[in-house]
C-alpha positions as CSV (number, residue, x, y, z in Angstrom):
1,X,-20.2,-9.1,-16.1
2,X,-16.9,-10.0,-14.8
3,X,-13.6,-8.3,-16.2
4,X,-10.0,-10.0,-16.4
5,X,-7.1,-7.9,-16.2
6,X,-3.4,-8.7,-15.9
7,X,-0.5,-7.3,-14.2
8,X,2.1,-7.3,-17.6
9,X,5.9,-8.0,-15.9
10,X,8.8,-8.3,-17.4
11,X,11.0,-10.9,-15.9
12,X,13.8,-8.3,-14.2
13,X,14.9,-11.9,-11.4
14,X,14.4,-15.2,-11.8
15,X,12.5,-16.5,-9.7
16,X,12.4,-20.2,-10.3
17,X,8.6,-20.6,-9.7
18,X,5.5,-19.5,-10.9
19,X,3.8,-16.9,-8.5
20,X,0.5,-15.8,-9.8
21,X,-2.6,-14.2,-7.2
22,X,-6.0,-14.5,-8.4
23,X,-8.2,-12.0,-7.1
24,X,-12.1,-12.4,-7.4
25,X,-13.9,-8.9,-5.9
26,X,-17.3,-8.1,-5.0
27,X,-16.3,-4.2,-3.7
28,X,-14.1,-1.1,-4.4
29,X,-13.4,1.2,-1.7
30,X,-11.5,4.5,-1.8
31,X,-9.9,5.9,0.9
32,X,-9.0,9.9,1.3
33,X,-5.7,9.6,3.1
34,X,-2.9,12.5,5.0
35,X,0.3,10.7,5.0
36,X,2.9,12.7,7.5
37,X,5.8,11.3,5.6
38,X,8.1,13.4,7.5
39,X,8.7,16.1,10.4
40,X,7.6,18.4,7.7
41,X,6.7,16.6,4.4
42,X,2.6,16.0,4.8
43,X,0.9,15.2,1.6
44,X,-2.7,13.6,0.3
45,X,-2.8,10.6,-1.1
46,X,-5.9,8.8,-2.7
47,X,-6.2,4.5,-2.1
48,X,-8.2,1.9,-3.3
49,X,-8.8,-1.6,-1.7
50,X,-10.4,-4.0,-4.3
51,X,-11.5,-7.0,-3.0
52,X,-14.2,-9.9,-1.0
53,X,-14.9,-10.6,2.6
54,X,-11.5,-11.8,2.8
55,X,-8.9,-11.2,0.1
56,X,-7.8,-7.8,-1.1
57,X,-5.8,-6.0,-3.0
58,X,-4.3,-2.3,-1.6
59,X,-2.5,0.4,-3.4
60,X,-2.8,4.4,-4.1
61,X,-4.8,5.3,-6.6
62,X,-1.8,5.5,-9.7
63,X,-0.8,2.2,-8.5
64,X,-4.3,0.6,-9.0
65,X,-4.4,1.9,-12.2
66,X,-1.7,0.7,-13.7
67,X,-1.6,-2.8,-12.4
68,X,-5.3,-3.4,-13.4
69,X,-4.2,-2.5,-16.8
70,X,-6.7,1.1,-16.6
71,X,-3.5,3.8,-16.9
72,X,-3.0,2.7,-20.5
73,X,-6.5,3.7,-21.8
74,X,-7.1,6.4,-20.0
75,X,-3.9,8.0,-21.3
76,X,-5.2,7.0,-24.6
77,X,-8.9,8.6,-24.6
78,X,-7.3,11.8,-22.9
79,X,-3.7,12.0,-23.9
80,X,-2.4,12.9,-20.9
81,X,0.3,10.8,-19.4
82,X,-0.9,9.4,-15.7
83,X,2.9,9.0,-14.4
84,X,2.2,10.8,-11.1
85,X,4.2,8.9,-7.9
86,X,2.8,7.1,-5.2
87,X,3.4,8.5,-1.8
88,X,2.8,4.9,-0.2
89,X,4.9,2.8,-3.0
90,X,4.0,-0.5,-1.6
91,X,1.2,-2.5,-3.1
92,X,-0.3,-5.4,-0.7
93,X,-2.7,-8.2,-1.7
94,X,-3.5,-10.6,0.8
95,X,-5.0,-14.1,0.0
96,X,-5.7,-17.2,1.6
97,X,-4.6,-15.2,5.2
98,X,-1.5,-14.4,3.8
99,X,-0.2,-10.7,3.2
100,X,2.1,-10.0,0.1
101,X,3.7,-7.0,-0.5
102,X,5.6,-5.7,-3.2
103,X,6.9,-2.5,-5.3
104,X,9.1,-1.4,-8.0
105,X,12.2,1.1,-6.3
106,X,14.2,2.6,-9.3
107,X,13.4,-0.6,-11.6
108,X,14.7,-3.0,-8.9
109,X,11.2,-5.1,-8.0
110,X,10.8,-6.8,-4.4
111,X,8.6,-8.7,-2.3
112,X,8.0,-9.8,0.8
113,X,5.1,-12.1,2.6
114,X,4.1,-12.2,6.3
115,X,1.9,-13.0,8.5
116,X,-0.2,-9.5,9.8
117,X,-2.8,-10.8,11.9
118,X,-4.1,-7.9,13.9
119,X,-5.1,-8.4,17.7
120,X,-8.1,-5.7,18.1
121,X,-9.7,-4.6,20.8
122,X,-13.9,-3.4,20.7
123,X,-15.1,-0.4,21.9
124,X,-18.6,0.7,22.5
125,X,-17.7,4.0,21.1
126,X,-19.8,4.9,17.7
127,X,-19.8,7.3,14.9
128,X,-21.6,8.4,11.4
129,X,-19.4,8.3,9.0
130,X,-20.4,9.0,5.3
131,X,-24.2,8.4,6.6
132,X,-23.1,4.9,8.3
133,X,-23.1,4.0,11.9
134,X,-19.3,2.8,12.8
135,X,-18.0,1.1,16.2
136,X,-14.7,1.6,17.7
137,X,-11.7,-0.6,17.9
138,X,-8.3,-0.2,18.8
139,X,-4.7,-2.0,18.3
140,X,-1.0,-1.7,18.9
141,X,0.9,-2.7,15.7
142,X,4.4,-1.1,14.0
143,X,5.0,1.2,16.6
144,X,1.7,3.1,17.0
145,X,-0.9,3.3,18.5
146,X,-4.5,2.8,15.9
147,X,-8.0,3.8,16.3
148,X,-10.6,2.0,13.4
149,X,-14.2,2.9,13.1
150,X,-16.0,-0.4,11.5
151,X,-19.4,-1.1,10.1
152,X,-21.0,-4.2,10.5
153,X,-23.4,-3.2,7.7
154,X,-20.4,-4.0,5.3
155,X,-19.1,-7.9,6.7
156,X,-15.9,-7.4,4.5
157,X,-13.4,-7.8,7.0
158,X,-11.0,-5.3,5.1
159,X,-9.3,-2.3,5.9
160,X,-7.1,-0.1,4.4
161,X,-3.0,-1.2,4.2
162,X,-2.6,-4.8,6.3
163,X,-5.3,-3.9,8.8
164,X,-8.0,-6.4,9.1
165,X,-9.7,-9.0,11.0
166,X,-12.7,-6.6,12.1
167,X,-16.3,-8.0,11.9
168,X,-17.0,-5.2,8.8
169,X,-15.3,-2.5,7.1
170,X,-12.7,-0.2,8.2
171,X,-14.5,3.0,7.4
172,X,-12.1,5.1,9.1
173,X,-8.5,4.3,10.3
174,X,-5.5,6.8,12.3
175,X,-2.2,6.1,14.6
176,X,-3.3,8.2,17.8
177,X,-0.7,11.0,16.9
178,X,-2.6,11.6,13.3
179,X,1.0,10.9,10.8
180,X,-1.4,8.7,8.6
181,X,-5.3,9.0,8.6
182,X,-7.7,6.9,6.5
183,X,-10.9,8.0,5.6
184,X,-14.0,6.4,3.2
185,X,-14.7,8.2,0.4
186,X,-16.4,5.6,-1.8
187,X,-17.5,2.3,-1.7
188,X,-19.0,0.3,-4.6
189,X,-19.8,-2.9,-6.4
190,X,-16.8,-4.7,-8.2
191,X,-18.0,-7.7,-9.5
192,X,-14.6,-8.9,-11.6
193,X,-11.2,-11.2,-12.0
194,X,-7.9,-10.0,-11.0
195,X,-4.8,-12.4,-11.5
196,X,-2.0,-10.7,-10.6
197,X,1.6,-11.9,-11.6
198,X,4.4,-11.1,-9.6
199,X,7.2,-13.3,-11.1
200,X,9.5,-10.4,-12.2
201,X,9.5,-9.1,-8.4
202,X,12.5,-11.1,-6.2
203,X,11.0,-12.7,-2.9
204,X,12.9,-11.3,0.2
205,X,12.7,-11.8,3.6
206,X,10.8,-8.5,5.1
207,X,14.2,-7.5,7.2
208,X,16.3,-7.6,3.5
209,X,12.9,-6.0,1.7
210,X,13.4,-3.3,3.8
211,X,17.3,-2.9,3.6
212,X,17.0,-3.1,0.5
213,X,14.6,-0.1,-0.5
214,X,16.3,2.0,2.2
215,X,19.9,1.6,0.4
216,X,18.0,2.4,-2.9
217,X,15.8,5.5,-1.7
218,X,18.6,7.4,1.0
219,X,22.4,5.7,-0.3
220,X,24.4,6.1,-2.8
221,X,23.9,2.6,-4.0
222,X,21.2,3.5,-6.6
223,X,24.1,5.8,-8.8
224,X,26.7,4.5,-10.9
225,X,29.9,5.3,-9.1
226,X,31.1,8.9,-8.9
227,X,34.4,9.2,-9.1
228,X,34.3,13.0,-9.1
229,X,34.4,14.1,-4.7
230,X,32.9,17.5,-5.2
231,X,30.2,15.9,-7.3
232,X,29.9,12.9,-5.1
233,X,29.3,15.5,-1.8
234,X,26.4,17.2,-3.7
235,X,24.5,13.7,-4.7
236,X,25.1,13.0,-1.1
237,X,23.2,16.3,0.3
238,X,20.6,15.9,-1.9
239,X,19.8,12.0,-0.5
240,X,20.3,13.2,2.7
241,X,17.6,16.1,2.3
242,X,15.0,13.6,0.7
243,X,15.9,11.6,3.8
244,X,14.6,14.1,6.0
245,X,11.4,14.3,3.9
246,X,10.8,11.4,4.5
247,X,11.5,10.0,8.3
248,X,8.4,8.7,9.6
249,X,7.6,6.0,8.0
250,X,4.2,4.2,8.8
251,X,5.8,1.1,10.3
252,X,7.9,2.8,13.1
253,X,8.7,-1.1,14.3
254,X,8.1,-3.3,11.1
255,X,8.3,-6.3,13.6
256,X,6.2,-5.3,15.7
């Protein structure tokens, strides 16, 4: 039975045209993740990638929830509030060879498209992971340096965040100095409709995307202005310190 949920955005920019992704899955996968977000800032994050052989959808786990219209009812049947953050803000869904990504920093919504073909390279190396046989591969993208265990036995070619273009499923994915490690958890049938809307979220080039959520996460740009110096100085440590939390971002060369 196939299920249709709706990504409900208010229009926060105009956008001028309609920009609606439908989304039609035949698996859910959930990756257990370490994120080293900084020098010394490492946390877990859970993901899911929803999707078919091709097209997918990628968020943590909150994330997921929320835009498939889930958070709402299971804050209703428990009465707990699911409002925890995201590590890994950015949502992607890639369709038609396309890769879209997009996220909501401080109620200011952007998006970005590129092109994130992978160039892989096949190893002979195997390994069991979760009870499945896996075979090496290996790539140079952002900055680092990745090692992906695949399984044929899954023919999605999906992987956690924009890596794909495997002959199967990333089972397991790292950079070679272990800041961000992907492992499967879960896989299983998900047989639904997904249209997601993302007219309320400006389109950017990638290069402004990125300037843009910088200013708003470590600048004083996201604050009304403070007119008081002393006051001012202490807003200013406190960026600077989540700064440091978070200096190693995944993408070490977003153009790479």
């Amino acid at each position: 039975m196939k299920k249709y949920f709706l990504l409900f955005i208010m229009l926060f920019f105009v956008t001028g045209f309609s920009q609606k992704l439908d989304l039609k899955t035949t698996l859910k996968v959930t990756y257990n993740t370490t994120l080293q977000l900084g020098e010394k800032y490492k946390r877990d994050q859970q993901f899911i990638l929803i999707g078919n052989s091709q097209d997918y959808y990628f968020s943590g786990h909150n994330n997921y929830l929320s835009d498939t219209g889930q958070k709402d009812n299971l804050t209703k049947k428990s009465g707990i509030s699911l409002s925890a953050a995201d590590y890994l803000e950015e949502r992607i869904i890639r369709k038609n060879g396309v890769t879209n990504v997009f996220g909501d920093y401080k109620n200011n919504r952007f998006r970005y498209i590129e092109d994130a073909e992978t160039k892989w390279v096949l190893y002979d190396d195997t390994k069991v992971i979760n009870g499945v046989k896996c075979q090496m591969a290996a790539t140079n993208k952002f900055g680092r340096r990745w090692i992906a265990y695949f399984s044929k036995e899954y023919p999605q070619s999906l992987g956690p965040y924009k890596f794909t273009g495997l002959p199967g499923l990333i089972f397991e994915l790292y950079d070679t100095r272990n800041d961000y490690h992907f492992t499967i958890a879960r896989i299983e049938k998900d047989l639904n409709e997904y249209e997601f809307n993302l007219n309320g979220y400006k389109k950017l080039s990638k290069k402004d995307f990125l300037r843009a959520v910088y200013n708003l996460k470590f600048t004083l740009a996201a604050f009304p202005p403070i007119d008081d110096e002393a006051f001012r100085k202490q807003t200013q440590e406190m960026i600077d310190k989540v700064k440091k939390m978070y200096n190693n971002p995944l993408e070490l060369k977003p153009f790479e």
